[in-house]
PDB file with one MODEL, atoms N, CA, C and O in Angstrom:
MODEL        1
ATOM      1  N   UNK A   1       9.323 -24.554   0.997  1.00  0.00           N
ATOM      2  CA  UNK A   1       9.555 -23.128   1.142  1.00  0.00           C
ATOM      3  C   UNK A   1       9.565 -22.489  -0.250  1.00  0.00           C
ATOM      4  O   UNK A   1      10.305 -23.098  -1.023  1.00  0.00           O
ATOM      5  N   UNK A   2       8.925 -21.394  -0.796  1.00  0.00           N
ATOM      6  CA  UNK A   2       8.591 -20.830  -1.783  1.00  0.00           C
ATOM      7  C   UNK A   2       9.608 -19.802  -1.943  1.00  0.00           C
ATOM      8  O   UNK A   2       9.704 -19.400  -3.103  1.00  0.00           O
ATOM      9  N   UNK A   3      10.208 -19.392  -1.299  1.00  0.00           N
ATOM     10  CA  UNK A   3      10.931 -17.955  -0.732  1.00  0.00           C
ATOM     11  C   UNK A   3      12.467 -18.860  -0.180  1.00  0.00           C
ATOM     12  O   UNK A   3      12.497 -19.698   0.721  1.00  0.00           O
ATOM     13  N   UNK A   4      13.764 -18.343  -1.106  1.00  0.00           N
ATOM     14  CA  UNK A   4      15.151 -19.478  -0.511  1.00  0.00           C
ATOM     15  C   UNK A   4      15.936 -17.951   0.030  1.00  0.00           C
ATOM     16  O   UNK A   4      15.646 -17.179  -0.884  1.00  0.00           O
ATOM     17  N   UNK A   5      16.158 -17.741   0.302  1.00  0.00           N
ATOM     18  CA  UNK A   5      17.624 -17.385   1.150  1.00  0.00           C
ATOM     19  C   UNK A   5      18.669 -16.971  -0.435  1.00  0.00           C
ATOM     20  O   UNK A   5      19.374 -15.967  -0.534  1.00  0.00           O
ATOM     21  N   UNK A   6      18.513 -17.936  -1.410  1.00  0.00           N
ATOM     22  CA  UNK A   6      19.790 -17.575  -2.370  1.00  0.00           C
ATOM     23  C   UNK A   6      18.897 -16.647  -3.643  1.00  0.00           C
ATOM     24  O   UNK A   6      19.298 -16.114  -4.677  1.00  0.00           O
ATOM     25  N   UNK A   7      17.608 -16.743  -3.053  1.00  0.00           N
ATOM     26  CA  UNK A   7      16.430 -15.204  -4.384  1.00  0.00           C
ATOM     27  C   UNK A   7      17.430 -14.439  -3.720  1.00  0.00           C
ATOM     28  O   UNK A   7      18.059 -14.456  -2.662  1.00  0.00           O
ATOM     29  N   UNK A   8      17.291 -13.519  -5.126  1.00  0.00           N
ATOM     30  CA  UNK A   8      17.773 -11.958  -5.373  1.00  0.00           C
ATOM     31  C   UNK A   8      16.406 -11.090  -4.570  1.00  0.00           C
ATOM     32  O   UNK A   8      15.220 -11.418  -4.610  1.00  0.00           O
ATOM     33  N   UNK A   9      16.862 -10.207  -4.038  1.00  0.00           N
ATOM     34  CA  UNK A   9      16.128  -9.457  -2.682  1.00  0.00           C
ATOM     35  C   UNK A   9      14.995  -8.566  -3.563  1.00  0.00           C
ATOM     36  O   UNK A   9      13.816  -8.481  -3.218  1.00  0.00           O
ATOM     37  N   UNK A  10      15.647  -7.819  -4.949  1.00  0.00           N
ATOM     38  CA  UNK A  10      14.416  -7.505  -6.093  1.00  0.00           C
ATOM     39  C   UNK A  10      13.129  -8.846  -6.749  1.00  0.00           C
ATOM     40  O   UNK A  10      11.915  -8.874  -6.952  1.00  0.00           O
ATOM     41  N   UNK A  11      14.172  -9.699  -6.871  1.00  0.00           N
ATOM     42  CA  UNK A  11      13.463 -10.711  -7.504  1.00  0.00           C
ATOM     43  C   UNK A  11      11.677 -11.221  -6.437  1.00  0.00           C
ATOM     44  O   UNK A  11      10.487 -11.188  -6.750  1.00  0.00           O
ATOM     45  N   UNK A  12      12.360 -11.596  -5.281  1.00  0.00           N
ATOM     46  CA  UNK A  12      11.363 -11.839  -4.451  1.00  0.00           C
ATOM     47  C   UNK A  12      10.168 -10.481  -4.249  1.00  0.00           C
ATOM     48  O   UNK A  12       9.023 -10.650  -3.830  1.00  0.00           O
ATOM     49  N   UNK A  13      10.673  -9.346  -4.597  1.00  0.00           N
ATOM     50  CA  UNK A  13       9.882  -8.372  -4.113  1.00  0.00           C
ATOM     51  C   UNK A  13       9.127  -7.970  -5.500  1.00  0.00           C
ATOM     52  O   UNK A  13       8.181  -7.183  -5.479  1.00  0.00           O
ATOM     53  N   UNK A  14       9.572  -8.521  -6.632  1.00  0.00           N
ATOM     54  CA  UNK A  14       8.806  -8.538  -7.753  1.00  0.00           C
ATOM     55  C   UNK A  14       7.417  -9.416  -7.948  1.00  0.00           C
ATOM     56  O   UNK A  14       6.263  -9.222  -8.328  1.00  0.00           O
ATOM     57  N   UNK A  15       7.985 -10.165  -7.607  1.00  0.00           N
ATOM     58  CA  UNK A  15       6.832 -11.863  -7.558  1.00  0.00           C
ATOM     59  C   UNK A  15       6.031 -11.812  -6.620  1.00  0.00           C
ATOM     60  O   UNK A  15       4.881 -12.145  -6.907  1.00  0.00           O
ATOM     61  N   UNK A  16       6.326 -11.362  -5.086  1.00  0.00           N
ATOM     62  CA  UNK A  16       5.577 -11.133  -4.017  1.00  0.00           C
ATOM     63  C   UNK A  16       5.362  -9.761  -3.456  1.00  0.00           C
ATOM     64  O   UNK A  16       5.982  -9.625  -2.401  1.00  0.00           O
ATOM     65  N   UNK A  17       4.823  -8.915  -3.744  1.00  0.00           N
ATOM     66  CA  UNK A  17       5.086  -7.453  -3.704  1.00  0.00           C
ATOM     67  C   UNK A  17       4.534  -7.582  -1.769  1.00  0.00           C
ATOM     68  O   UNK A  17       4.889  -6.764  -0.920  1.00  0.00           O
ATOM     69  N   UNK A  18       3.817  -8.554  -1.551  1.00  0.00           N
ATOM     70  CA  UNK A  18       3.852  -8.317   0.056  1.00  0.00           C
ATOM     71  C   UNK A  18       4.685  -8.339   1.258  1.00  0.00           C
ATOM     72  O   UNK A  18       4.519  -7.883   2.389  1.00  0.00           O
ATOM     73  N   UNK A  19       5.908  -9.193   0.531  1.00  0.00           N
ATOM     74  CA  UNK A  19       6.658  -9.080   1.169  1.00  0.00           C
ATOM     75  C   UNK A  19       7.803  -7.876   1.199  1.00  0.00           C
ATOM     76  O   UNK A  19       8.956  -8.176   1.510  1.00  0.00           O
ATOM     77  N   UNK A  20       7.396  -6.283   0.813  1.00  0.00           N
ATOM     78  CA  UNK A  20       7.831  -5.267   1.380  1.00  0.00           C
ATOM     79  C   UNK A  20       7.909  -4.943   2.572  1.00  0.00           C
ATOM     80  O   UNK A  20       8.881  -4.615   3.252  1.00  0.00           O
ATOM     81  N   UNK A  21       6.612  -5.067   2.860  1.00  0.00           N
ATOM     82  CA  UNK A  21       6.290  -5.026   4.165  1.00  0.00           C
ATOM     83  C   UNK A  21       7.436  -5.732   5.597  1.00  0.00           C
ATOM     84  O   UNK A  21       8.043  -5.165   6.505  1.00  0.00           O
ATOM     85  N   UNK A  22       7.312  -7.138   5.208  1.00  0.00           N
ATOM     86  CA  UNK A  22       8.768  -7.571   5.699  1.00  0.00           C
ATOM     87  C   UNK A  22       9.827  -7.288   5.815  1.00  0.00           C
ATOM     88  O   UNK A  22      10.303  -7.258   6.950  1.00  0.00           O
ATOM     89  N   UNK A  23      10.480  -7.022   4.883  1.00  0.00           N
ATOM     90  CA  UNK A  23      11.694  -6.456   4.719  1.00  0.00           C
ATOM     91  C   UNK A  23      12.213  -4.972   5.454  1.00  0.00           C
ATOM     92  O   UNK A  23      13.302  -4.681   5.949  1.00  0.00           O
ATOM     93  N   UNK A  24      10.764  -4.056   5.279  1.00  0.00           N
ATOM     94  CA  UNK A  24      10.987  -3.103   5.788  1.00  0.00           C
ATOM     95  C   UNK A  24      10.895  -3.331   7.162  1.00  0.00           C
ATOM     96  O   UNK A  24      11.919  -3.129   7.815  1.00  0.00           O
ATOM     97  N   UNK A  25       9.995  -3.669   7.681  1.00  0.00           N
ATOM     98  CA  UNK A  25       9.630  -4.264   9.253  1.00  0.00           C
ATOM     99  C   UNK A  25      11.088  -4.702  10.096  1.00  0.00           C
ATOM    100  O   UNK A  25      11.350  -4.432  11.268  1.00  0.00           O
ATOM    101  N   UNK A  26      12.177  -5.673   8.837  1.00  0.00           N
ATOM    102  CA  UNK A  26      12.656  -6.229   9.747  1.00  0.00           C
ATOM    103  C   UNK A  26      14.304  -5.605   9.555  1.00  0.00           C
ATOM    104  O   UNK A  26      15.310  -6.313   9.601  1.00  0.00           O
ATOM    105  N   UNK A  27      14.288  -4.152   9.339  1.00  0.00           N
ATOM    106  CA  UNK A  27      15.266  -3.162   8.855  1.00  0.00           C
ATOM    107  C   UNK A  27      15.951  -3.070   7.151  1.00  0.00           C
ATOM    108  O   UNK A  27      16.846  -2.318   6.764  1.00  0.00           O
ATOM    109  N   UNK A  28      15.454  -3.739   6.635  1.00  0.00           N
ATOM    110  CA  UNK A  28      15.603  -3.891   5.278  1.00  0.00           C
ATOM    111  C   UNK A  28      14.974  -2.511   4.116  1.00  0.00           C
ATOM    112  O   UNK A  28      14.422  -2.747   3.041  1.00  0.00           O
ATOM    113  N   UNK A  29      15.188  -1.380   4.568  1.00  0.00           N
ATOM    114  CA  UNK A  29      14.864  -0.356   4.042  1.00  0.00           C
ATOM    115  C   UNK A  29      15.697  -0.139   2.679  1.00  0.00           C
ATOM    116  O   UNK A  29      15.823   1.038   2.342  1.00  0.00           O
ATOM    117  N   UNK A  30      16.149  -0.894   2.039  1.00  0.00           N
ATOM    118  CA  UNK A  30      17.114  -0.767   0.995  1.00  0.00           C
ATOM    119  C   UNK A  30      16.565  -1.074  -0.434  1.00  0.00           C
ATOM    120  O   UNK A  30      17.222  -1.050  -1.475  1.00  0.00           O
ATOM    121  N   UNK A  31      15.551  -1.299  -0.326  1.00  0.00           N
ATOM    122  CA  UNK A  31      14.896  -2.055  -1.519  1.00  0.00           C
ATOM    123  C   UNK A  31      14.859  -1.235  -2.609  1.00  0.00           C
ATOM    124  O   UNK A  31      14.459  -1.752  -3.652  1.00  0.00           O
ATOM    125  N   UNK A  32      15.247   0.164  -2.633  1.00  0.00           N
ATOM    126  CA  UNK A  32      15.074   1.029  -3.314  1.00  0.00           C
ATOM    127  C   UNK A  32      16.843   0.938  -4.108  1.00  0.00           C
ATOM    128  O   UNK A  32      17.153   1.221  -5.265  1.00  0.00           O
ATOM    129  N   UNK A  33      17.430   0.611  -3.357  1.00  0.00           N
ATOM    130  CA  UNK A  33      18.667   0.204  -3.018  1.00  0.00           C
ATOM    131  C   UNK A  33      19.217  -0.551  -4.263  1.00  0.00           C
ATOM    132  O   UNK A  33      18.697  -1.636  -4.523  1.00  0.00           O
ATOM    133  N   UNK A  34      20.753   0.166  -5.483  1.00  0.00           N
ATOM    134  CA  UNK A  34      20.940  -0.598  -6.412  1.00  0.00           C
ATOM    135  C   UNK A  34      21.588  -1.841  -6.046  1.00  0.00           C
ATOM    136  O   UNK A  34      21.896  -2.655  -6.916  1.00  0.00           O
ATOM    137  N   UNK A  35      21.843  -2.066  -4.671  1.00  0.00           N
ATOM    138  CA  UNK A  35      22.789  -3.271  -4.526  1.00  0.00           C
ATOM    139  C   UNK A  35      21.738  -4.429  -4.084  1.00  0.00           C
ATOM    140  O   UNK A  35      22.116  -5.551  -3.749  1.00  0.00           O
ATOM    141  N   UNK A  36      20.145  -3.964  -4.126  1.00  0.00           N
ATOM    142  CA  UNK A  36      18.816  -5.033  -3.752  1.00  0.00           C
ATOM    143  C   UNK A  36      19.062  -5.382  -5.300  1.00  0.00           C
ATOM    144  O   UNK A  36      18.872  -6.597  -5.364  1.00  0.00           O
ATOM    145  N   UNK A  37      19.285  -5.060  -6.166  1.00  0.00           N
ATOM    146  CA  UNK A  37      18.838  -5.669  -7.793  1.00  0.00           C
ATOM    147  C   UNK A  37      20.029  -7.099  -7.933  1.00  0.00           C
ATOM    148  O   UNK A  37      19.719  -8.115  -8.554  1.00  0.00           O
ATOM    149  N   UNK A  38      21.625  -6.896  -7.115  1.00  0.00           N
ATOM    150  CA  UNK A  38      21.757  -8.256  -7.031  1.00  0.00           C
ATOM    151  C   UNK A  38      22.576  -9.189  -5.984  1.00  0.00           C
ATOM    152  O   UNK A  38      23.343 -10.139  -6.144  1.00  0.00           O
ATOM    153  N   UNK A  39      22.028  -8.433  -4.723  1.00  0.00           N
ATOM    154  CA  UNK A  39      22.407  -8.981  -3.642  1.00  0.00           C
ATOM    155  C   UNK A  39      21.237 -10.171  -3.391  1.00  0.00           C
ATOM    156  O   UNK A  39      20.100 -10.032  -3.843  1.00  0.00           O
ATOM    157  N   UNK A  40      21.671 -11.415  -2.580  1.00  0.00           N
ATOM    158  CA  UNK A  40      20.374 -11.753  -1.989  1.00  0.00           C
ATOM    159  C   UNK A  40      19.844 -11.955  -0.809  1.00  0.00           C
ATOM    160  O   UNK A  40      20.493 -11.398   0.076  1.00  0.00           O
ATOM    161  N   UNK A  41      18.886 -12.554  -0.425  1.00  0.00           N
ATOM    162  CA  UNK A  41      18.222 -12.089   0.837  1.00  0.00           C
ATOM    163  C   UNK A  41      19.415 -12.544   1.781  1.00  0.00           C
ATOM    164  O   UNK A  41      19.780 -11.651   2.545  1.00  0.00           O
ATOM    165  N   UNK A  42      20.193 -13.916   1.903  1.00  0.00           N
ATOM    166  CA  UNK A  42      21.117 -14.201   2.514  1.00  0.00           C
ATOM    167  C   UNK A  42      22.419 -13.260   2.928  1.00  0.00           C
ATOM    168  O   UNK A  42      23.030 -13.203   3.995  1.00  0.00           O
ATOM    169  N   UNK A  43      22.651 -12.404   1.438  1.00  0.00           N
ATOM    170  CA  UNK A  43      23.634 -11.053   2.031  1.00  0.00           C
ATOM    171  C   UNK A  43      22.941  -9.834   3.181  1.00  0.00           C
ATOM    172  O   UNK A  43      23.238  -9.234   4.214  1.00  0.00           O
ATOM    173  N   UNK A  44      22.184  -9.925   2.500  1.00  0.00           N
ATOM    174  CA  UNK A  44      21.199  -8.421   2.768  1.00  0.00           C
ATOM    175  C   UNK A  44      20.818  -8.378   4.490  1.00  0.00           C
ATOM    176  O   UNK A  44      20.795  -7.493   5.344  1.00  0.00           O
ATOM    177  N   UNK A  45      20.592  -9.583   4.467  1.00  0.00           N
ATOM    178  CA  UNK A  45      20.475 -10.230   5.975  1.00  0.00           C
ATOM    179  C   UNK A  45      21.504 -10.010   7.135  1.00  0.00           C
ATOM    180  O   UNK A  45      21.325  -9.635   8.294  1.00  0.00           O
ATOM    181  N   UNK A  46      22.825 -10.421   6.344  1.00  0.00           N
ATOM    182  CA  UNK A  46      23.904 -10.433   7.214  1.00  0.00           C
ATOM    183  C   UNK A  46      24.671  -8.636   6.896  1.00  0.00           C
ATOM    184  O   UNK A  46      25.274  -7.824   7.598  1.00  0.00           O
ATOM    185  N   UNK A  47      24.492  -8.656   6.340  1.00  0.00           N
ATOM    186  CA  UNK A  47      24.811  -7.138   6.035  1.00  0.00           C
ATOM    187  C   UNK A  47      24.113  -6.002   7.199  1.00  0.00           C
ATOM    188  O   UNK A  47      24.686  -5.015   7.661  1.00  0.00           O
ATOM    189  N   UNK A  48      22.736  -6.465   7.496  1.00  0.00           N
ATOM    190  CA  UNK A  48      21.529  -5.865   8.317  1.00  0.00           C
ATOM    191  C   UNK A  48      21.568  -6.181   9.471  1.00  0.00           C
ATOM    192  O   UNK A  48      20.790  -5.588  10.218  1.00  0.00           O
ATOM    193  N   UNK A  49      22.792  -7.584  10.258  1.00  0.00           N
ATOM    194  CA  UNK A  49      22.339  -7.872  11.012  1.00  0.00           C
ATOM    195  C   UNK A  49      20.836  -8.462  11.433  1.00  0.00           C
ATOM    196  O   UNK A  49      20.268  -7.957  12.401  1.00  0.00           O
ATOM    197  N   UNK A  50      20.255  -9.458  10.743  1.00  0.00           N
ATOM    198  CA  UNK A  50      19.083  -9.931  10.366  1.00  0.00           C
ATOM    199  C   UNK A  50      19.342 -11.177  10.334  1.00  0.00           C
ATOM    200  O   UNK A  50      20.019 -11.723   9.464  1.00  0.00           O
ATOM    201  N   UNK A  51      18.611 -11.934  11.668  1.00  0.00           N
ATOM    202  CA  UNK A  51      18.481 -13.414  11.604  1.00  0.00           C
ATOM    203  C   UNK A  51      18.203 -13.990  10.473  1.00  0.00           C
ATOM    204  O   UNK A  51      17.548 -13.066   9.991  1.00  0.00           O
ATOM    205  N   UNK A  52      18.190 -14.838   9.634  1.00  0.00           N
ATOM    206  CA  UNK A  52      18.200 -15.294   8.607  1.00  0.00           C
ATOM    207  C   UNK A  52      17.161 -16.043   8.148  1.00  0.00           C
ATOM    208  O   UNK A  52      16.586 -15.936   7.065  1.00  0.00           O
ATOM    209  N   UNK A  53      16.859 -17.149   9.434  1.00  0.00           N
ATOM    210  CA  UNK A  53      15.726 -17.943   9.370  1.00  0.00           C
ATOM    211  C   UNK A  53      14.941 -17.055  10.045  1.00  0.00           C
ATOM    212  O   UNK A  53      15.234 -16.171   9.240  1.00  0.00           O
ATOM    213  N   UNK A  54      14.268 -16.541  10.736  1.00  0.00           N
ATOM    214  CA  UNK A  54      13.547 -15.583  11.120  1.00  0.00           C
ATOM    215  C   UNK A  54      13.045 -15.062  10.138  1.00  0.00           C
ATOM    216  O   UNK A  54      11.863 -15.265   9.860  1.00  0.00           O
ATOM    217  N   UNK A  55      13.723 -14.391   9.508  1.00  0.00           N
ATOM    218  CA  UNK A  55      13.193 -13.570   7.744  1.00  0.00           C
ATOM    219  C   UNK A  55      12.872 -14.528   6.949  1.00  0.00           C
ATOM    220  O   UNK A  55      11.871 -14.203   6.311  1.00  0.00           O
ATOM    221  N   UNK A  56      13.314 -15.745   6.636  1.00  0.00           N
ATOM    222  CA  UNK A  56      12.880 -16.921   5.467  1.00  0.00           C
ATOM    223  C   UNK A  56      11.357 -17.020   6.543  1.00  0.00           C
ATOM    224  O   UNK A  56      10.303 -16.723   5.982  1.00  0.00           O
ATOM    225  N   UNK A  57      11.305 -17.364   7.794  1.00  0.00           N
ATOM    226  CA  UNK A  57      10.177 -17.970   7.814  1.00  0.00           C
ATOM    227  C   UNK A  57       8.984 -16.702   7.905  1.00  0.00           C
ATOM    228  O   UNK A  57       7.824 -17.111   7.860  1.00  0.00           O
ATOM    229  N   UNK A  58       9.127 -15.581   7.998  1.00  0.00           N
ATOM    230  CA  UNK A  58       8.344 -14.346   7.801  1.00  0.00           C
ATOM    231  C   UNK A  58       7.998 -14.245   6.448  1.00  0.00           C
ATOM    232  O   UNK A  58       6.821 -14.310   6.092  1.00  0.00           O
ATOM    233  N   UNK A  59       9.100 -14.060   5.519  1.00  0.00           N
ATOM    234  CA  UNK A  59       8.893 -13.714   4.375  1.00  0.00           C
ATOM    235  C   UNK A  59       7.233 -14.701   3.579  1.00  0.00           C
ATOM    236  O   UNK A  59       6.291 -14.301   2.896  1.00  0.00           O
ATOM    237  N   UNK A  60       7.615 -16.082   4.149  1.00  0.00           N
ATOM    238  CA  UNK A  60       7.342 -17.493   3.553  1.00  0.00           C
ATOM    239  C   UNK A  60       5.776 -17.467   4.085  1.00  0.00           C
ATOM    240  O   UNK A  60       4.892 -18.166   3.590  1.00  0.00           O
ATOM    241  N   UNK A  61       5.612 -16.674   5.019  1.00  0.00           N
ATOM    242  CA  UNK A  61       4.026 -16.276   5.746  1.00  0.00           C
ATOM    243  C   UNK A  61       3.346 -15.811   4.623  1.00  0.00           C
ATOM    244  O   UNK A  61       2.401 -16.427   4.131  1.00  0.00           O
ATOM    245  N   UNK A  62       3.763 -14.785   4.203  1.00  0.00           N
ATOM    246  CA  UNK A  62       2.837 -13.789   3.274  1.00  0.00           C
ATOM    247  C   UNK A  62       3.055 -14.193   1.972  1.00  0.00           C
ATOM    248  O   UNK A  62       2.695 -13.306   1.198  1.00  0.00           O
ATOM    249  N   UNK A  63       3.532 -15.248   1.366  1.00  0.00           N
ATOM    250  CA  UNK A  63       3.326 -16.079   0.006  1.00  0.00           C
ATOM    251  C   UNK A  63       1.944 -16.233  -0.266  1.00  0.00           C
ATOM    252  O   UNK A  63       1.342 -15.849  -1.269  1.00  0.00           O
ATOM    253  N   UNK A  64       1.491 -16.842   0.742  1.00  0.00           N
ATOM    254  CA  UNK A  64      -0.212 -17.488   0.247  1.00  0.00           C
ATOM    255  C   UNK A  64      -0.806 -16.108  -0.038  1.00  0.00           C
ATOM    256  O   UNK A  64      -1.263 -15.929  -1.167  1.00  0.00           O
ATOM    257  N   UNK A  65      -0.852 -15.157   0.810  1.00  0.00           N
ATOM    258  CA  UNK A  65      -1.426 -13.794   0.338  1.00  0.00           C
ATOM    259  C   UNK A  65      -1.112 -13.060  -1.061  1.00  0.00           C
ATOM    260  O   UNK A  65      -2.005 -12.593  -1.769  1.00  0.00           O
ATOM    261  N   UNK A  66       0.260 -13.012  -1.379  1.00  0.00           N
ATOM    262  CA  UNK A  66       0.244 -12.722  -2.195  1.00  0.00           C
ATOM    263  C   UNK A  66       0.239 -13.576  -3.692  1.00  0.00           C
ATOM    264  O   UNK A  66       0.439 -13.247  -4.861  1.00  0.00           O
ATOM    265  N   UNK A  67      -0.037 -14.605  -3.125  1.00  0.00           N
ATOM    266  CA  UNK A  67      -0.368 -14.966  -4.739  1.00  0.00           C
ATOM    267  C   UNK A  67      -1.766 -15.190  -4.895  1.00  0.00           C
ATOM    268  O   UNK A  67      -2.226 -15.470  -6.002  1.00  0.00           O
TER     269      UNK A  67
ENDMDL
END
């Protein structure tokens, strides 16, 4: 898995800019958000009400694309 659960929710969206798309899709509209610079996907998740593995294995889709 390229994409962990304990990345910072900016960090991942720096490195993989496709996975916006995700995030937003799966209510994660916060990215704009100063608490995305050092929350991580694991808070952001439970914070959102956001299955966890569901989002790791979405996010982990659109790796090959974006790199």
């Amino acid at each position: 898995m390229t994409i962990t659960k304990d990345m910072s929710i900016m960090e991942v969206v720096q490195k993989y800019p496709d996975t916006v798309e995700v995030f937003m899709n799966s209510g994660m509209g916060c990215l704009g958000c100063a608490v995305a610079h050092f929350e991580n996907i694991e808070q952001g998740a439970m914070a959102h009400g956001i299955d966890i593995d569901d989002l790791m294995k979405r996010l982990n889709e659109v790796v090959p694309a974006a790199e």
